[in-house]
Structure formats: C-alpha cells, structure tokens
TIRO-2110 file (N, C-alpha, C; in Angstrom, 1 decimal):
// TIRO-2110
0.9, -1.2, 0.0, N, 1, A
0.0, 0.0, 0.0, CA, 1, A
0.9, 1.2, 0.0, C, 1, A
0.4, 2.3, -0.6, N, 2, A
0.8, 3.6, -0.2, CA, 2, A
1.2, 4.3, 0.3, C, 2, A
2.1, 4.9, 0.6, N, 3, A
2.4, 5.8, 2.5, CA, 3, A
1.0, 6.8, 2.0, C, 3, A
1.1, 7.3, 0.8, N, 4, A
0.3, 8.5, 0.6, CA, 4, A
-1.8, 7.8, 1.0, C, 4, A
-1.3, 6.9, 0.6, N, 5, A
-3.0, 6.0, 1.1, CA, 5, A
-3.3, 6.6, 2.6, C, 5, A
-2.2, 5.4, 3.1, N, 6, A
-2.4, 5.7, 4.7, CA, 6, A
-2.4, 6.8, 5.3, C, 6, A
-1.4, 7.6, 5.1, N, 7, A
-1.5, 9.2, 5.4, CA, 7, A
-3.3, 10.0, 5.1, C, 7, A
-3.0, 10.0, 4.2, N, 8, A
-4.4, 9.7, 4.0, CA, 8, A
-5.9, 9.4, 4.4, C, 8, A
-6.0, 8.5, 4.9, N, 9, A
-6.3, 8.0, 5.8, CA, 9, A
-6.5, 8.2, 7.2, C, 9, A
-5.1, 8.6, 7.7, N, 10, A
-4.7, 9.2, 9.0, CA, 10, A
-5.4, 10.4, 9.1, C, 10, A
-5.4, 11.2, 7.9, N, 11, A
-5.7, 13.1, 8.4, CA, 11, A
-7.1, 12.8, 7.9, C, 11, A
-7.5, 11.8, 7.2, N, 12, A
-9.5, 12.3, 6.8, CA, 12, A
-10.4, 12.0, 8.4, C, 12, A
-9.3, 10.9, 9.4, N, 13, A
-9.6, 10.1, 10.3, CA, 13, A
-9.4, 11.4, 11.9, C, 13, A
-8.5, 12.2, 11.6, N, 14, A
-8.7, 13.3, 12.4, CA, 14, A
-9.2, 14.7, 12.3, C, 14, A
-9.8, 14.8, 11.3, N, 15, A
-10.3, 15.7, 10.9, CA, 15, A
-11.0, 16.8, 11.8, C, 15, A
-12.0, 16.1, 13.3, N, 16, A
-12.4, 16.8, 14.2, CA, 16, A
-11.8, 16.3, 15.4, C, 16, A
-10.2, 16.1, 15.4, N, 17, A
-9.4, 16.4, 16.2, CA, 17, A
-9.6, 14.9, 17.6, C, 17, A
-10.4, 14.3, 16.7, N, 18, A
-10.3, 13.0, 17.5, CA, 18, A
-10.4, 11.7, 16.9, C, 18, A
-9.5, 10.6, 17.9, N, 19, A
-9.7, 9.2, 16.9, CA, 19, A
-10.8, 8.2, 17.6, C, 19, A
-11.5, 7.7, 16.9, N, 20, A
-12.8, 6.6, 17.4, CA, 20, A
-11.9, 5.7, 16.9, C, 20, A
-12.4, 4.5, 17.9, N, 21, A
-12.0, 3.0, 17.7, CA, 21, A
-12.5, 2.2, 16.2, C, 21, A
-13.3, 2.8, 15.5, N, 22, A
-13.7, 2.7, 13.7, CA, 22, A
-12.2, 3.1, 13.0, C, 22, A
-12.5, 4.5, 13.4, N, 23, A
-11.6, 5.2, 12.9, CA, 23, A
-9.6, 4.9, 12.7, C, 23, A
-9.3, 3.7, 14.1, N, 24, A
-8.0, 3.3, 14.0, CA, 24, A
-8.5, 1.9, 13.6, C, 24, A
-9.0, 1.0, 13.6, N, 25, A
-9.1, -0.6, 12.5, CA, 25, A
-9.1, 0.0, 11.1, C, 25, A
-9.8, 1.1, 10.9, N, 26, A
-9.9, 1.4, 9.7, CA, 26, A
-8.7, 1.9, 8.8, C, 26, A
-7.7, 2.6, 9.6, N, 27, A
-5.7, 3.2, 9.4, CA, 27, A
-5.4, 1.7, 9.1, C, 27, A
-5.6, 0.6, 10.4, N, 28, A
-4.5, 0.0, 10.5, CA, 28, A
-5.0, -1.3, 9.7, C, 28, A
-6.5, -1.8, 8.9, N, 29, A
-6.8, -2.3, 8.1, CA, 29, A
-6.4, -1.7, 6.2, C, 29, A
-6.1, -0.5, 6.2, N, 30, A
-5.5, 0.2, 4.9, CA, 30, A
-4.3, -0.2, 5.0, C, 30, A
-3.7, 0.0, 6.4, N, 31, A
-2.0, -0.2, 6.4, CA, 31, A
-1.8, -1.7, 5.7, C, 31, A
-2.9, -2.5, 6.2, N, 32, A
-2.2, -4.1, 6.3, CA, 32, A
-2.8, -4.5, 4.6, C, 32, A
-3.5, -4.2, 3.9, N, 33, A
-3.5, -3.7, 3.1, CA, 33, A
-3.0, -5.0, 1.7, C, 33, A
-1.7, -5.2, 1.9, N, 34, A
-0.7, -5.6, 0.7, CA, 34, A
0.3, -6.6, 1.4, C, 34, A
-0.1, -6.8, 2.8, N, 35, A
0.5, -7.9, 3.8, CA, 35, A
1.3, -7.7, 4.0, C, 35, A
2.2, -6.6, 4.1, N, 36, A
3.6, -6.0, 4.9, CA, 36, A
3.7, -4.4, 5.4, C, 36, A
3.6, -3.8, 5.8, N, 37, A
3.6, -2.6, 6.7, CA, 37, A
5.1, -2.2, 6.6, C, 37, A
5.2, -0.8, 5.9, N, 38, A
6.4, -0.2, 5.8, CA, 38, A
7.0, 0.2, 6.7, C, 38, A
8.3, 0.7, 7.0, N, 39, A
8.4, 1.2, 7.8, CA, 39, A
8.1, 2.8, 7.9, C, 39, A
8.1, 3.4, 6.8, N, 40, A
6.9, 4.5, 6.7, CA, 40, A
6.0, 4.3, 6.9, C, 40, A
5.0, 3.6, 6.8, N, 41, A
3.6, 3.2, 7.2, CA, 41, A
4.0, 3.6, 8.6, C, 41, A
4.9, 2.3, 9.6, N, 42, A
5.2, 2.4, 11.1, CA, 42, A
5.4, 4.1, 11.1, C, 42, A
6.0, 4.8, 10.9, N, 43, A
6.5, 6.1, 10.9, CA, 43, A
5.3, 6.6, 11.2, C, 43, A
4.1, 6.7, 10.0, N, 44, A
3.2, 7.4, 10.4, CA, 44, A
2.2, 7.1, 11.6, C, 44, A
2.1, 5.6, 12.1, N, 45, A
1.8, 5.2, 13.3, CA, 45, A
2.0, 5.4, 14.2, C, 45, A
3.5, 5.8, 14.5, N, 46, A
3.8, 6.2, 15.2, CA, 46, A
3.7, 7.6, 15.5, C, 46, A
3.9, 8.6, 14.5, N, 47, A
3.3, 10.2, 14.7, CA, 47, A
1.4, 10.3, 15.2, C, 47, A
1.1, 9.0, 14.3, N, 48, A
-0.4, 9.5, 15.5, CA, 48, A
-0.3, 9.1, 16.6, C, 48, A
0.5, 8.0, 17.3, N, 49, A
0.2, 7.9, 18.8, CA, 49, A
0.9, 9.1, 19.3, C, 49, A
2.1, 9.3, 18.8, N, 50, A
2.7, 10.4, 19.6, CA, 50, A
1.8, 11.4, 20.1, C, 50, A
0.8, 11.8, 18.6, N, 51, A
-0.1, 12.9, 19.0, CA, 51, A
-1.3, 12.3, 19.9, C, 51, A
-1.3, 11.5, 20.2, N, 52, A
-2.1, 11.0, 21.3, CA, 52, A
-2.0, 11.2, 22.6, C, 52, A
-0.5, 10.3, 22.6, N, 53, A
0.0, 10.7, 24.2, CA, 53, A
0.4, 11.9, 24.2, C, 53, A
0.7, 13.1, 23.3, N, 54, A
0.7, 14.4, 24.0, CA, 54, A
-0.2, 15.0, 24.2, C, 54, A
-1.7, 14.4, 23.8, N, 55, A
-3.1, 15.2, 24.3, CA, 55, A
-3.7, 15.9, 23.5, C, 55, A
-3.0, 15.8, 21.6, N, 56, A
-3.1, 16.7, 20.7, CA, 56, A
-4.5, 15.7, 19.7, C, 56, A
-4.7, 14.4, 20.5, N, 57, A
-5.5, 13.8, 19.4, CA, 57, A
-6.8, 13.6, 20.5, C, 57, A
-7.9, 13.4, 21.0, N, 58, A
-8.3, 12.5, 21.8, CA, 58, A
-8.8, 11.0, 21.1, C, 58, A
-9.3, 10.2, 22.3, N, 59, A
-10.0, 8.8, 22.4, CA, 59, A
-10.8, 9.2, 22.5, C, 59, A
-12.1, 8.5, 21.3, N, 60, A
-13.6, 8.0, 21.9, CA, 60, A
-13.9, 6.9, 21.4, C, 60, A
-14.9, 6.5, 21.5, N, 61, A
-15.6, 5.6, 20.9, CA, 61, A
-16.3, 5.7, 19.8, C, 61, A
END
C-alpha cells in the first residue's frame, strides 16, 4: 500500500481532532493492506500515537 494512502487515511480520520475505535481498525486495516507494513507506514503510526500521548488527538468511541 501507499504511505500516501495511509496518510491519508490518518488526516481524513482526524479531521475533528479526535480518533474513534472505527476510525483506527480502519488506518490500520488500509496499512495491512498488501500484507507487509512499511516502515513509513510504522513512521506514520507512530506520529499519530505520539499525538495521542501528547493530548493533541483524543480517544472516543
């Protein structure tokens, strides 16, 4: 898959500044995609938790 997919993905998925539990199977069902996960893909995985644990994303349901 595409980093540009996933990315993709990632910002339509935060749009109102929060991630639902739809909203990450749905990232990490695009990522898996092509059956291997880039390490750009991880890259971008990683910048959304980041922005989680710094309080810049929230959790809902």
């Amino acid at each position: 898959m595409e980093t540009t997919t996933v990315k993709n993905a990632i910002e339509r998925a935060l749009v109102d500044g929060h991630l639902s539990h739809a909203e990450s199977n749905y990232i990490k069902r695009v990522m898996y995609v092509g059956g291997t996960v880039t390490p750009e893909e991880c890259g971008l995985w990683r910048e959304l938790q980041d922005k989680i644990w710094k309080g810049e994303i929230s959790l809902r349901d």
